[in-house]
C-alpha positions as CSV (number, residue, x, y, z in Angstrom):
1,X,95.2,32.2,32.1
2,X,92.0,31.9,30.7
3,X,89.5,33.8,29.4
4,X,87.7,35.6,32.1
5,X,84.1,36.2,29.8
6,X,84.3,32.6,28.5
7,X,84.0,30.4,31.4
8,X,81.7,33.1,33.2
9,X,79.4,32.5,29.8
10,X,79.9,28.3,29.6
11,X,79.1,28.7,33.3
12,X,75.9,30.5,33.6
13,X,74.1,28.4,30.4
14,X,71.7,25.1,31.9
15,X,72.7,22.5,29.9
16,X,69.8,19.8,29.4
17,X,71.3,15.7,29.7
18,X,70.0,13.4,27.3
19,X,66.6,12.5,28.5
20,X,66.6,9.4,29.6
21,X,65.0,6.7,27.3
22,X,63.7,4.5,30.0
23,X,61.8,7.4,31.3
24,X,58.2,6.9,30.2
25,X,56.9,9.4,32.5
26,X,56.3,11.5,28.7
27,X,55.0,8.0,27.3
28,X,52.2,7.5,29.8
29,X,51.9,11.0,30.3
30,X,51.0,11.3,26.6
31,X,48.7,8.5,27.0
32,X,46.5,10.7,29.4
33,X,46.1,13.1,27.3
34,X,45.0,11.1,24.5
35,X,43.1,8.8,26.5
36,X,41.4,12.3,27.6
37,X,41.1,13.8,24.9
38,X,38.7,10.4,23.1
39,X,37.2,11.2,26.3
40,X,35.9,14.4,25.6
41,X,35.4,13.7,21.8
42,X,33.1,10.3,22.5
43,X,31.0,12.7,24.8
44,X,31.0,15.4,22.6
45,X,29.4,12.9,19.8
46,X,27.6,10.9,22.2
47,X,26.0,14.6,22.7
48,X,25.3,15.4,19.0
49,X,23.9,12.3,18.3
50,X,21.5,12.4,21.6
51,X,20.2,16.0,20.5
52,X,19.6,14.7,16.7
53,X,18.1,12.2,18.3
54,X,15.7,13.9,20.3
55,X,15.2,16.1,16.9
56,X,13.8,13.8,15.2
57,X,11.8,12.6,17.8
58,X,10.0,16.1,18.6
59,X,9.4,15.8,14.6
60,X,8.1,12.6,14.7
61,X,5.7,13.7,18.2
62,X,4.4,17.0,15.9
63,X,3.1,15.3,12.8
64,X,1.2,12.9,15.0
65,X,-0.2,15.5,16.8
66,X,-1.1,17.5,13.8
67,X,-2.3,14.5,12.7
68,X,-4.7,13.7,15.7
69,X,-5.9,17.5,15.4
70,X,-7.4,17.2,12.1
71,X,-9.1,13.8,13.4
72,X,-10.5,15.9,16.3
73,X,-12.3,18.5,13.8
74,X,-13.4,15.4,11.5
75,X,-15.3,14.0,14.3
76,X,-16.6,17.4,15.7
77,X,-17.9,18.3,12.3
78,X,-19.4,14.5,12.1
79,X,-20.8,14.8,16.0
80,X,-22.5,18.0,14.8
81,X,-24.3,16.1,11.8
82,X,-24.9,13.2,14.1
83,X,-27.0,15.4,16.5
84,X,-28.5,17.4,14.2
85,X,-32.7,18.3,14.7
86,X,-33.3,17.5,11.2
87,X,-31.3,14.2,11.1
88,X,-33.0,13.1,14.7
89,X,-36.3,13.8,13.2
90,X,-35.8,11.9,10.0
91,X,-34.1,8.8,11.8
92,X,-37.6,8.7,13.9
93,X,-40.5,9.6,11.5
94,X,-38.1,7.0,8.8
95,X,-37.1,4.0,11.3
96,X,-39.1,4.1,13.8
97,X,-42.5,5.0,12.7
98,X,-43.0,8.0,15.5
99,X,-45.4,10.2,14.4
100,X,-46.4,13.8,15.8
101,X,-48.6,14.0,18.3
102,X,-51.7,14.9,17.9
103,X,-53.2,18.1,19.9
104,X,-55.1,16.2,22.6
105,X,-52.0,13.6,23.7
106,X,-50.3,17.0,24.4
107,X,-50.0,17.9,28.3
108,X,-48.8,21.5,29.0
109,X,-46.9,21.2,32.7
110,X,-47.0,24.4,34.7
């Protein structure tokens, strides 16, 4: 007679068969995941390299603007010579030979 506890123990255990090697459910399977997985990684560097990108492009965009702000105060300060009293007076008593006018010329408007 045999062992009662033996072929009770043999009995319950799941015993796995060779898996089978024409099976490539694991093959493609594990081709998913790695074609997945290059996926994600090309979008995660496509990502990086888009925000370094854009970095050096908000660089770039603040220089020139710093660059066009100190040309707008060069040409207020030289609009401000340009149009000064003195200057306008010189440039027509010099160039054009204006003169002051003299008392009687002078027409007061009321």
């Amino acid at each position: 007679m045999r062992n009662a506890g033996t072929a009770g123990t043999l009995g319950a255990q799941k015993v796995r068969s060779r898996r089978n090697v024409r099976d490539m459910s694991f093959t493609y399977s594990a081709v998913l995941m790695a074609s997945v997985f290059l996926l994600v990684l090309c979008g995660y560097i496509w990502s990086r390299v888009t925000v370094v990108s854009i970095g050096y492009d908000i660089s770039s965009a603040n220089v020139k603007r710093d660059k066009l702000i100190e040309r707008n105060r060069r040409l207020i300060i030289e609009f401000e010579k340009l149009k000064s009293p003195k200057r306008i007076e010189g440039i027509a008593l010099r160039e054009l030979n204006l003169v002051y006018p003299r008392r009687e010329q002078v027409v007061d408007i009321r």
